[in-house]
MIDOSE-1310 file (N, C-alpha, C; in nm, 2 decimals, decimal comma, always signed):
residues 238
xxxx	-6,61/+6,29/+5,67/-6,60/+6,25/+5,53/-6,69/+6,13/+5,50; -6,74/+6,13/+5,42/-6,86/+6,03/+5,38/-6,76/+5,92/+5,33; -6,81/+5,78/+5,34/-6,75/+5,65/+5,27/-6,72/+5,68/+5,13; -6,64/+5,60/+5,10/-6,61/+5,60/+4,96/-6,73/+5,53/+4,85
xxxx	-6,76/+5,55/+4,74/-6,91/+5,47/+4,63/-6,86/+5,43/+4,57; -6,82/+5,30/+4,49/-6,74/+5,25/+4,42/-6,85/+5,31/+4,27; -6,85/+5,28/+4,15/-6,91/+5,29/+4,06/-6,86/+5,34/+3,93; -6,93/+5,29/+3,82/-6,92/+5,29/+3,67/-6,95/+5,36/+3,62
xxxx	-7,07/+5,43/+3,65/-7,15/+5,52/+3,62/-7,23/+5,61/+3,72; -7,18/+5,76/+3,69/-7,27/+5,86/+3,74/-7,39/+5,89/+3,67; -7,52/+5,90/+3,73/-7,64/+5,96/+3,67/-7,68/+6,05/+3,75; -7,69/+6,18/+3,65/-7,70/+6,32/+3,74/-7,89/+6,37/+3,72
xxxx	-7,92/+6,41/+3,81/-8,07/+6,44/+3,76/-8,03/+6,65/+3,72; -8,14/+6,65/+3,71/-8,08/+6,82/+3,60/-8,11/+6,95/+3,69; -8,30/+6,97/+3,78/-8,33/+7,07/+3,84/-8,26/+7,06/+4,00; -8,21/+7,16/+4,00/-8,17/+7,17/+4,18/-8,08/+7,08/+4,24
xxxx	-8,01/+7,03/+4,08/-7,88/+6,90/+4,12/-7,81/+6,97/+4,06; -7,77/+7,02/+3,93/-7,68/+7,07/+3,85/-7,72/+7,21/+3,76; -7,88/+7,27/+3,84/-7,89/+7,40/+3,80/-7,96/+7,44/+3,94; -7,99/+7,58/+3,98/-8,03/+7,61/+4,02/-8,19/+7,65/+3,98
xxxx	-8,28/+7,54/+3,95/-8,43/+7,64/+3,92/-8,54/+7,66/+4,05; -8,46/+7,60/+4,19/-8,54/+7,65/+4,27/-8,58/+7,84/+4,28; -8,43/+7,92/+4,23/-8,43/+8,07/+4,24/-8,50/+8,12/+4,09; -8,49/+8,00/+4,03/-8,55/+8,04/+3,84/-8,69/+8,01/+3,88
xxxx	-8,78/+7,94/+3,91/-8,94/+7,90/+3,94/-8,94/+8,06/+4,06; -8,90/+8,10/+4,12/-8,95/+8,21/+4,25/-8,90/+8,31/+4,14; -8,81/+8,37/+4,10/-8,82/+8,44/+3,98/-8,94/+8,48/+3,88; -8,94/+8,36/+3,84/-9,06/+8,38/+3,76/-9,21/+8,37/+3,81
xxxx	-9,24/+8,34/+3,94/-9,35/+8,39/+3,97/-9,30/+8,50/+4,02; -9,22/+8,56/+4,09/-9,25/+8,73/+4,03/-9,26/+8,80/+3,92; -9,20/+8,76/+3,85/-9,23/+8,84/+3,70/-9,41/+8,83/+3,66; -9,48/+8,71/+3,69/-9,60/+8,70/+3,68/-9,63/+8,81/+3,74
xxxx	-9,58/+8,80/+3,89/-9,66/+8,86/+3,98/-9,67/+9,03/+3,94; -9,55/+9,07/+3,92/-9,55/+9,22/+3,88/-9,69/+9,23/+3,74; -9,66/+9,16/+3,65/-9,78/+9,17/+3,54/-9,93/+9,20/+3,64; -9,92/+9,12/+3,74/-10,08/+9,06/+3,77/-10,09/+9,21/+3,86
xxxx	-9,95/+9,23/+3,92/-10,02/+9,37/+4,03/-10,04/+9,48/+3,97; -9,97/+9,48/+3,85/-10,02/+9,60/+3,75/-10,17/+9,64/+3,69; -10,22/+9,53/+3,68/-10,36/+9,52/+3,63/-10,42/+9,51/+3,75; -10,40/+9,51/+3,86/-10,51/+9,48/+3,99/-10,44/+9,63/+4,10
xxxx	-10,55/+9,61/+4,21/-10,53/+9,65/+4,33/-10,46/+9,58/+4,42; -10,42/+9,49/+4,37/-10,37/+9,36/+4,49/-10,23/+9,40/+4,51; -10,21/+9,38/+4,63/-10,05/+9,42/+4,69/-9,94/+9,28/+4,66; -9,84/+9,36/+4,57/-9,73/+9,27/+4,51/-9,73/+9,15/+4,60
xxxx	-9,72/+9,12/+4,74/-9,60/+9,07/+4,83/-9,73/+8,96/+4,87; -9,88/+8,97/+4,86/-9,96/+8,91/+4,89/-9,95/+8,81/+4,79; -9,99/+8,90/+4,63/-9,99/+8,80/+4,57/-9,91/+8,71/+4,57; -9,76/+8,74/+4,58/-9,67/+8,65/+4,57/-9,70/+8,51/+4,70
xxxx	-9,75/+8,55/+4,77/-9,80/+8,44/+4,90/-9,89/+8,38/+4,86; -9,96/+8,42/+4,76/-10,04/+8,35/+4,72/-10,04/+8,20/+4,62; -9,94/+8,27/+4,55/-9,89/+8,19/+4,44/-9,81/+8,06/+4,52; -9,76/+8,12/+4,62/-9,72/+7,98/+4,66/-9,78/+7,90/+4,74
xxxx	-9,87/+7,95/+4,78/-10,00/+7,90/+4,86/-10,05/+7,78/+4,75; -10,11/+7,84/+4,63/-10,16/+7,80/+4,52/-10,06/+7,63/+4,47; -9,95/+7,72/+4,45/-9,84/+7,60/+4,41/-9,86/+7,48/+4,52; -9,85/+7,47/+4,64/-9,87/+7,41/+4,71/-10,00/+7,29/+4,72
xxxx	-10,13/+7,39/+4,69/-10,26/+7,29/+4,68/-10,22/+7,22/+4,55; -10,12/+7,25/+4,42/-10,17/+7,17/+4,26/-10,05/+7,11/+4,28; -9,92/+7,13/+4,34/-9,84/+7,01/+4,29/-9,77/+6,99/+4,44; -9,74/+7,09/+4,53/-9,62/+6,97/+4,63/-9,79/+6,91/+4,70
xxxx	-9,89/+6,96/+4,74/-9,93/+6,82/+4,86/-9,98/+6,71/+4,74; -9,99/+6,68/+4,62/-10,02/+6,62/+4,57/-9,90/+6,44/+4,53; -9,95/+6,36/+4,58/-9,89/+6,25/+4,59/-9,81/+6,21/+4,47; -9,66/+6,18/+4,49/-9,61/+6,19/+4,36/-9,59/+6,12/+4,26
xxxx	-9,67/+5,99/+4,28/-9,70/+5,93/+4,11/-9,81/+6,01/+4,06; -9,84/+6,07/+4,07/-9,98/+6,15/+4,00/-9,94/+6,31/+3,98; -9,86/+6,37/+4,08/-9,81/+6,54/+4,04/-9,77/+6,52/+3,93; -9,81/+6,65/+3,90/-9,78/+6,73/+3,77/-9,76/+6,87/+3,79
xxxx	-9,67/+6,89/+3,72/-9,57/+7,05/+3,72/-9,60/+7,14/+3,64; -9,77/+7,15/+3,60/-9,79/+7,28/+3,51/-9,82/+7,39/+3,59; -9,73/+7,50/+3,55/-9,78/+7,57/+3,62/-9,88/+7,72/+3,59; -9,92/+7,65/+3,45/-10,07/+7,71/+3,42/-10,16/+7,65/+3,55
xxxx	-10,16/+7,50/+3,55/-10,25/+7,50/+3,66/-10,23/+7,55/+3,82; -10,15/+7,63/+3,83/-10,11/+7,70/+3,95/-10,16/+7,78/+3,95; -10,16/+7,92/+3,80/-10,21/+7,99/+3,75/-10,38/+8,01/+3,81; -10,34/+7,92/+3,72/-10,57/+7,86/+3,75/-10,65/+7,87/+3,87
xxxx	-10,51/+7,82/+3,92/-10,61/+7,75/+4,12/-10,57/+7,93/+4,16; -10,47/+8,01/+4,15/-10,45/+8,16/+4,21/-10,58/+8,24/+4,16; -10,60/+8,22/+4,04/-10,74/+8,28/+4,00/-10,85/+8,26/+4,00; -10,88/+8,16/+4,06/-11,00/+8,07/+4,15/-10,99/+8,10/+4,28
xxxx	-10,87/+8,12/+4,37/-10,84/+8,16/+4,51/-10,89/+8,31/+4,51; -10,84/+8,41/+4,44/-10,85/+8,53/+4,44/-11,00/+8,58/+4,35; -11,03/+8,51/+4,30/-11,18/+8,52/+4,20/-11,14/+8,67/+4,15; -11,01/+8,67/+4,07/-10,93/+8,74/+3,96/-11,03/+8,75/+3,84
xxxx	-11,09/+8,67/+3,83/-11,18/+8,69/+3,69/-11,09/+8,63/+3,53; -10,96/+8,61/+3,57/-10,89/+8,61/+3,44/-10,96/+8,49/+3,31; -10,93/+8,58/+3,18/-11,00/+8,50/+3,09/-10,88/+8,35/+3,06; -10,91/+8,27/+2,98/-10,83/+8,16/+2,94/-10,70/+8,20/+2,84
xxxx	-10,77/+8,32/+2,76/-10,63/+8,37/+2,72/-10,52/+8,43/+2,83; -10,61/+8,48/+2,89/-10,51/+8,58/+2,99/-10,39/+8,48/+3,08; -10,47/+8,40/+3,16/-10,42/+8,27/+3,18/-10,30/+8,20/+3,12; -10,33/+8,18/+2,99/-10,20/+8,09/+2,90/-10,11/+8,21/+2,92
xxxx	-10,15/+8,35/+2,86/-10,03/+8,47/+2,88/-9,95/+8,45/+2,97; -10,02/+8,45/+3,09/-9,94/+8,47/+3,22/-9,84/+8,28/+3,22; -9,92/+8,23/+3,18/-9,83/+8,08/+3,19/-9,71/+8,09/+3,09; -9,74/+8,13/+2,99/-9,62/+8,15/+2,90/-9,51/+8,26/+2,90
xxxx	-9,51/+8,33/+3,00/-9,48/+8,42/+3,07/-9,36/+8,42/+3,15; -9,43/+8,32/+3,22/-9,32/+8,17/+3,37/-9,27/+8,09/+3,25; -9,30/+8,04/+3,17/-9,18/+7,94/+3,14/-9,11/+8,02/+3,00; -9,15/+8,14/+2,95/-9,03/+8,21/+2,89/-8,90/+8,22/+2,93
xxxx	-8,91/+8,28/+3,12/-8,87/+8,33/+3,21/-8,77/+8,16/+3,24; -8,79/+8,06/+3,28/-8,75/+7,92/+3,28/-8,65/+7,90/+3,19; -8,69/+7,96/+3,08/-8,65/+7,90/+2,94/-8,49/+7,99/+2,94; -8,49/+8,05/+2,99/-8,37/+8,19/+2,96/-8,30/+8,22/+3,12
xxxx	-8,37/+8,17/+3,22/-8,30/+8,19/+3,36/-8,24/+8,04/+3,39; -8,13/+8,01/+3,37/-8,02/+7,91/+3,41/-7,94/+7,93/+3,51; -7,92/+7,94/+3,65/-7,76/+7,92/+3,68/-7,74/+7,81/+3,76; -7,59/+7,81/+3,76/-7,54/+7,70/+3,79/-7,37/+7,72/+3,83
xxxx	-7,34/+7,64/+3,89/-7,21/+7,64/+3,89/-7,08/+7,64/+3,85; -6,97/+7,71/+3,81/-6,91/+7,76/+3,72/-6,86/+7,62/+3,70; -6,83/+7,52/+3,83/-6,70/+7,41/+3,78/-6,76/+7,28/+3,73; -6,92/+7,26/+3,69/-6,98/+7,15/+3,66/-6,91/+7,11/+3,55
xxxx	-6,89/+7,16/+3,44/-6,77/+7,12/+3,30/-6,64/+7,02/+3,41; -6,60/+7,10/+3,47/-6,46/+7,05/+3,47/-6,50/+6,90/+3,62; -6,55/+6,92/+3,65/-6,61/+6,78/+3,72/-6,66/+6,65/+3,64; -6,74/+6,74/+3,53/-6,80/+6,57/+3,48/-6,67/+6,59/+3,40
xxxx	-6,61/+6,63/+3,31/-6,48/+6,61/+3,28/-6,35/+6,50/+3,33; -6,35/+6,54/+3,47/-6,24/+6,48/+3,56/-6,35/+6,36/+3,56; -6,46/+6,33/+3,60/-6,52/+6,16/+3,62/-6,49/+6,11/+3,44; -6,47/+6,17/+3,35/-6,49/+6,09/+3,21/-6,34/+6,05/+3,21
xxxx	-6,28/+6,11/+3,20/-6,08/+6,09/+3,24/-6,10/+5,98/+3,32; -6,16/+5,96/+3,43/-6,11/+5,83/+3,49/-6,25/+5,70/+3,47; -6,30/+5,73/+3,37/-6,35/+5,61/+3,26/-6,47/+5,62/+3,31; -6,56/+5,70/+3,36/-6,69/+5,70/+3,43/-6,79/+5,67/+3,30
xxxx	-6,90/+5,65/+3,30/-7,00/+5,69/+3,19/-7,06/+5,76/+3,28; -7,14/+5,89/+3,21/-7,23/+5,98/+3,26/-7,38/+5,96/+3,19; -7,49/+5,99/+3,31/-7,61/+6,06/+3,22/-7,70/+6,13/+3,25; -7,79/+6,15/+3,22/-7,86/+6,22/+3,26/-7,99/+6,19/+3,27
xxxx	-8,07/+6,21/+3,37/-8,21/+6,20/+3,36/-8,28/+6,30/+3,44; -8,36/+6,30/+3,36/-8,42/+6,43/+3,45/-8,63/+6,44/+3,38; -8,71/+6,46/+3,49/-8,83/+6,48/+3,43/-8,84/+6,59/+3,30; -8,98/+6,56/+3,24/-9,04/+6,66/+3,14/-9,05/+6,77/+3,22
xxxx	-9,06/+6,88/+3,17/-9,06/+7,04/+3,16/-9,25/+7,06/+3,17; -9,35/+6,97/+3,12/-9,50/+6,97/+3,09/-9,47/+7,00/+2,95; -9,40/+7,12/+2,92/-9,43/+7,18/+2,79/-9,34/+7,08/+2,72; -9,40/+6,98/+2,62/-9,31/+6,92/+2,55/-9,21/+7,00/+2,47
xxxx	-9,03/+6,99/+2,49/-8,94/+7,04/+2,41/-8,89/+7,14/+2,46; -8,95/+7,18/+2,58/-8,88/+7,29/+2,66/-8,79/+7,23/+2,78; -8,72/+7,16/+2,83/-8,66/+7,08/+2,85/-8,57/+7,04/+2,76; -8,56/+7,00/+2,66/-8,46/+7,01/+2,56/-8,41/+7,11/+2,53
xxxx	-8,48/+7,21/+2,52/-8,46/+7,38/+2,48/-8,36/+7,39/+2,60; -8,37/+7,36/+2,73/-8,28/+7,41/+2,83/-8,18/+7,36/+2,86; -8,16/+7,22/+2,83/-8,07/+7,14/+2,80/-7,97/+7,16/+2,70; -8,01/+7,21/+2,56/-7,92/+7,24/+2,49/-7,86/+7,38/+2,46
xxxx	-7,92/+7,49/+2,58/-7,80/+7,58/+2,64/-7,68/+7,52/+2,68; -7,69/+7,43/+2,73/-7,56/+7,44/+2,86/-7,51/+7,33/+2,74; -7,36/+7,38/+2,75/-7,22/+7,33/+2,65/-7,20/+7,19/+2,79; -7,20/+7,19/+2,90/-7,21/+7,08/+2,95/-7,26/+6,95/+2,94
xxxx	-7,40/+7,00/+2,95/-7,45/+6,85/+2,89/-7,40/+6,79/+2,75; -7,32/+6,81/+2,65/-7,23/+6,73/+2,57/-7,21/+6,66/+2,67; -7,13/+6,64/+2,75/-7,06/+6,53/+2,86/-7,09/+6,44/+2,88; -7,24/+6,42/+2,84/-7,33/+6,30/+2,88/-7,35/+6,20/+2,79
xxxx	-7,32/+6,09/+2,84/-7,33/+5,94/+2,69/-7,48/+5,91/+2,69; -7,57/+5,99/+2,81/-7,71/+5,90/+2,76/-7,76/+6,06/+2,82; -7,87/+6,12/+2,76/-8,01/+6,20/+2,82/-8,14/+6,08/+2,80; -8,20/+6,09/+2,95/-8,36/+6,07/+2,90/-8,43/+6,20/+2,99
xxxx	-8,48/+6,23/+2,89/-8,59/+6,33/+2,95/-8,73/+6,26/+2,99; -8,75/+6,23/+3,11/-8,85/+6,12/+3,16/-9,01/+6,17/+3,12; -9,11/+6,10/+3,05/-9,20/+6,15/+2,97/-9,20/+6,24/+2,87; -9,08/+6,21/+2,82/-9,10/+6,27/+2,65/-8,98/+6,16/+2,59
xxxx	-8,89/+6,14/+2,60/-8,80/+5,99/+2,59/-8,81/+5,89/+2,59; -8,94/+5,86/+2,67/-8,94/+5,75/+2,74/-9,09/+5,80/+2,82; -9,16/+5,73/+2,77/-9,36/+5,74/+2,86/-9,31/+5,76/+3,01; -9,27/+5,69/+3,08/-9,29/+5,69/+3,23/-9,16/+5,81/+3,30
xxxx	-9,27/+5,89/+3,42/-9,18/+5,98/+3,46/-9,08/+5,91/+3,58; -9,04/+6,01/+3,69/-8,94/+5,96/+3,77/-9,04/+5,96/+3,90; -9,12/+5,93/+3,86/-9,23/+5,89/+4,00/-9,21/+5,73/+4,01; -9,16/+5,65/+3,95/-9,13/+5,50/+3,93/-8,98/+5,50/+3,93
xxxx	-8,92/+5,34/+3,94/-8,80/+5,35/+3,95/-8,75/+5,28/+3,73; -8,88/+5,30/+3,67/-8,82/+5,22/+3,54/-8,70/+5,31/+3,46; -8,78/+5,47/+3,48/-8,66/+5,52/+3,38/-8,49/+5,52/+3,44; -8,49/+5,48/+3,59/-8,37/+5,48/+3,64/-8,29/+5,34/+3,57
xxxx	-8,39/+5,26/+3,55/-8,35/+5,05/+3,53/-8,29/+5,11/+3,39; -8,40/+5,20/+3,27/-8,38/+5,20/+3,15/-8,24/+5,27/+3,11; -8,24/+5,39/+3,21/-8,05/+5,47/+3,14/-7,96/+5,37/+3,18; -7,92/+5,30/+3,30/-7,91/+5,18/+3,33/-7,82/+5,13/+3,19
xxxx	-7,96/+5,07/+3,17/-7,95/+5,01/+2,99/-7,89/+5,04/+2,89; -7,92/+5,18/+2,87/-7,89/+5,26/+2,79/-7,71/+5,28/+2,81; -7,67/+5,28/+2,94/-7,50/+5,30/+2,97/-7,43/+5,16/+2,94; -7,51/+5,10/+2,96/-7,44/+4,96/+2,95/-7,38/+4,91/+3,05
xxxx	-7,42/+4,92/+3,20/-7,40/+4,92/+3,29/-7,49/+4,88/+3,42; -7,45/+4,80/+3,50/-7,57/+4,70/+3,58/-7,58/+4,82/+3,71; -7,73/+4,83/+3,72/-7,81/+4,93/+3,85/-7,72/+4,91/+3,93; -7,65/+4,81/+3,99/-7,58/+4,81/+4,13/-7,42/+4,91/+4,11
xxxx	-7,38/+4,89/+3,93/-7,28/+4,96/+3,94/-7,29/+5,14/+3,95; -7,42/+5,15/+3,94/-7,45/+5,30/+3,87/-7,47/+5,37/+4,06; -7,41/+5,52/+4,02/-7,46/+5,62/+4,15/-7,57/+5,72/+4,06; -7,71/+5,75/+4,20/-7,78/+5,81/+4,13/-7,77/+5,95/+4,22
xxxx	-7,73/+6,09/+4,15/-7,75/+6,23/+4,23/-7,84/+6,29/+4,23; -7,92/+6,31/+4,30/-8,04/+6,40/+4,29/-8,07/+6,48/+4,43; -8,18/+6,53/+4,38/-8,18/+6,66/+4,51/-8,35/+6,60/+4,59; -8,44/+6,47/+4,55/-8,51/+6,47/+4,58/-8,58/+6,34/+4,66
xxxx	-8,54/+6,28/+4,79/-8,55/+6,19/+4,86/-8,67/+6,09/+4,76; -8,80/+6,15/+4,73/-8,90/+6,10/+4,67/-8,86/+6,06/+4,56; -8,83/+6,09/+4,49/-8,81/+6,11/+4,28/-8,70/+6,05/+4,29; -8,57/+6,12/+4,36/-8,43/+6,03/+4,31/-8,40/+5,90/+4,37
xxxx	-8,43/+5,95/+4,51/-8,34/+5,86/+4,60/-8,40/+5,73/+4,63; -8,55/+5,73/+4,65/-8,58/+5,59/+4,64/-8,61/+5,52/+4,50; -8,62/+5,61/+4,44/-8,62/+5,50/+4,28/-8,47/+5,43/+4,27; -8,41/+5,55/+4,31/-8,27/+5,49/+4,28/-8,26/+5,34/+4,36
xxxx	-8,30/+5,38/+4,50/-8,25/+5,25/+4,53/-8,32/+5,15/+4,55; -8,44/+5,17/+4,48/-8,58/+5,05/+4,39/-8,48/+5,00/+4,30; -8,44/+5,02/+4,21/-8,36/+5,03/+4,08/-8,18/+4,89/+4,14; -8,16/+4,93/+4,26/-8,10/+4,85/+4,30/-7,95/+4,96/+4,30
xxxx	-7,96/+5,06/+4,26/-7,86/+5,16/+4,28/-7,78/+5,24/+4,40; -7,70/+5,31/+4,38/-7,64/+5,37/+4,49/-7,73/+5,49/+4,51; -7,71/+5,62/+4,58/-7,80/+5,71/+4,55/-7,73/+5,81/+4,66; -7,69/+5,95/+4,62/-7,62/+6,05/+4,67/-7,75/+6,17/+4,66
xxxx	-7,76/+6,22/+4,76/-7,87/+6,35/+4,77/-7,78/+6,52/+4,79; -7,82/+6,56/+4,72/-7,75/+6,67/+4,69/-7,93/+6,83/+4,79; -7,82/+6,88/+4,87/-7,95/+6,98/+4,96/-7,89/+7,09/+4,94; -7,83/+7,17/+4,80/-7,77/+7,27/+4,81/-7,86/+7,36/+4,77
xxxx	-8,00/+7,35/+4,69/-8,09/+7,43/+4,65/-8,20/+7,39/+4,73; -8,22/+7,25/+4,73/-8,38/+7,26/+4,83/-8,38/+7,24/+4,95; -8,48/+7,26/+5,01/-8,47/+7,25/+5,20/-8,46/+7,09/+5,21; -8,48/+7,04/+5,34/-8,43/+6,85/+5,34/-8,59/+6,83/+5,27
xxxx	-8,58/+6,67/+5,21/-8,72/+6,64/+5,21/-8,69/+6,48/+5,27; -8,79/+6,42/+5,25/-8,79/+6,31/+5,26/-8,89/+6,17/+5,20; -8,83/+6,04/+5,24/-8,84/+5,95/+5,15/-8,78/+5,82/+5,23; -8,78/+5,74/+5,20/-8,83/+5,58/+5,23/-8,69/+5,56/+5,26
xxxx	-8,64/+5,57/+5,16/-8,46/+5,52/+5,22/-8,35/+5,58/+5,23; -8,26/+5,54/+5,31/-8,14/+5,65/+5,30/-8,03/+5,66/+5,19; -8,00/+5,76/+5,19/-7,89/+5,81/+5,04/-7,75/+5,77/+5,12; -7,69/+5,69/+5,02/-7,55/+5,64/+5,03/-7,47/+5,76/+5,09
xxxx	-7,47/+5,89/+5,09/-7,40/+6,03/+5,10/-7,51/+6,10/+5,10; -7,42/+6,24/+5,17/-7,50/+6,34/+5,10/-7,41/+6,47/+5,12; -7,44/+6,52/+5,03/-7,35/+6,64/+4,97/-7,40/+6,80/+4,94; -7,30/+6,87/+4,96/-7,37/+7,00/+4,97/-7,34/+7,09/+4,82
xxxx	-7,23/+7,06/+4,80/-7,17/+7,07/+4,66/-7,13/+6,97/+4,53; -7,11/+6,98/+4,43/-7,13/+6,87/+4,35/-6,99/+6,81/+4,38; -6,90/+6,91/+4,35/-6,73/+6,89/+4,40/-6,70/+6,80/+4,51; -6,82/+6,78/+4,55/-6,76/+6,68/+4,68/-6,77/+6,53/+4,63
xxxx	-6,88/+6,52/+4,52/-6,85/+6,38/+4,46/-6,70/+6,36/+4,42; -6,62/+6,45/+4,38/-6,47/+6,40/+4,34/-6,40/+6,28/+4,45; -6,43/+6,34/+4,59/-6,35/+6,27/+4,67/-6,45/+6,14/+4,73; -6,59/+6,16/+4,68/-6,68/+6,03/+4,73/-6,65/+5,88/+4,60
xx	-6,68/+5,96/+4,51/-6,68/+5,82/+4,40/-6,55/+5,78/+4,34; -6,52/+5,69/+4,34/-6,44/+5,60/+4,28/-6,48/+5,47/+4,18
């Protein structure tokens, strides 16, 4: 059993902490992929290796105050790899395509309601931060599915709320602000040693890593806990 986190405030980040879009992003590059094998000779299972090949050169080896998560430009670099020929319309199609697919594939855990629930009963403030989507307002679009996020006294959606993304630790200082509540009292949850866990504890915060959707990663400092389920914060935070 992990130590006890004292704290005022939980701040939850959104992808692969309290939804699952690692299975919604692999999803939807198959749906691409089926369009793209249709029009081609290329074998489904390739392309699909491809695309993550692709993903790989435009956004994970890319250093992360500078990554960017369009995945038109994934698009781009697969059709530059493959010398596809695809026009610029064809392109946006297929990108609008993936984040239809994004926009409409959510899941998540049945007991997230009744968790941040049980932390507001015992006087928590909640919030949320989570990066931009690229597409401005899609991100909010997905956010205001889920009847959950009501629960939250603060959203920032980092680069559209607020200029700076979660490559720095300001937007963690700003919700912070926004709760009314000092960085040392606040825990931050996230699934991403780089993005959450050391801003969090730049920020002067606690910081819990959640590895239920992504493989381990790593980053500069270590997370207060770590948890496989969200349910396990019940018995960590006080």
């Amino acid at each position: 059993m992990s130590k006890k986190i004292n704290a005022k405030a939980l701040v939850f980040d959104f992808d692969n902490t309290l939804v699952d879009t690692h299975s919604a992003i692999y999803g939807a590059y198959e749906k691409v992929v089926d369009t793209l094998a249709s029009r081609s000779t290329l074998d489904r299972n390739y392309l699909l290796q491809q695309f993550l090949k692709a993903q790989k050169e435009v956004i994970d080896n890319v250093p992360l105050a500078s990554r960017n998560y369009d995945r038109k430009a994934v698009i781009s670099k697969l059709n530059e790899n493959l010398s596809l020929k695809l026009s610029e319309q064809e392109i946006d199609s297929l990108a609008n395509e993936f984040y239809d697919f994004i926009r409409e594939k959510i899941s998540y855990s049945n007991d997230i309601e009744d968790i941040l629930k049980e932390f507001k009963s015992r006087g928590k403030k909640l919030g949320l931060l989570t990066d931009t989507d690229v597409r401005l307002g899609l991100k909010k679009e997905r956010l205001d599915k889920l009847s959950f996020t009501k629960l939250f006294d603060v959203i920032i959606i980092a680069g559209e709320t607020i200029p700076q993304r979660k490559s720095s630790n300001i937007p963690f200082i700003e919700i912070s602000r926004l709760l009314h509540v000092e960085p040392s009292d606040t825990v931050v949850i996230g699934d991403r040693m780089d993005s959450d866990i050391d801003n969090a504890k730049d920020a002067n915060m606690k910081a819990i890593l959640i590895d239920r959707y992504l493989l381990p990663n790593t980053g500069v400092h270590k997370p207060d806990a770590v948890i496989h389920e969200l349910k396990e914060l019940l018995e960590i935070v006080e």
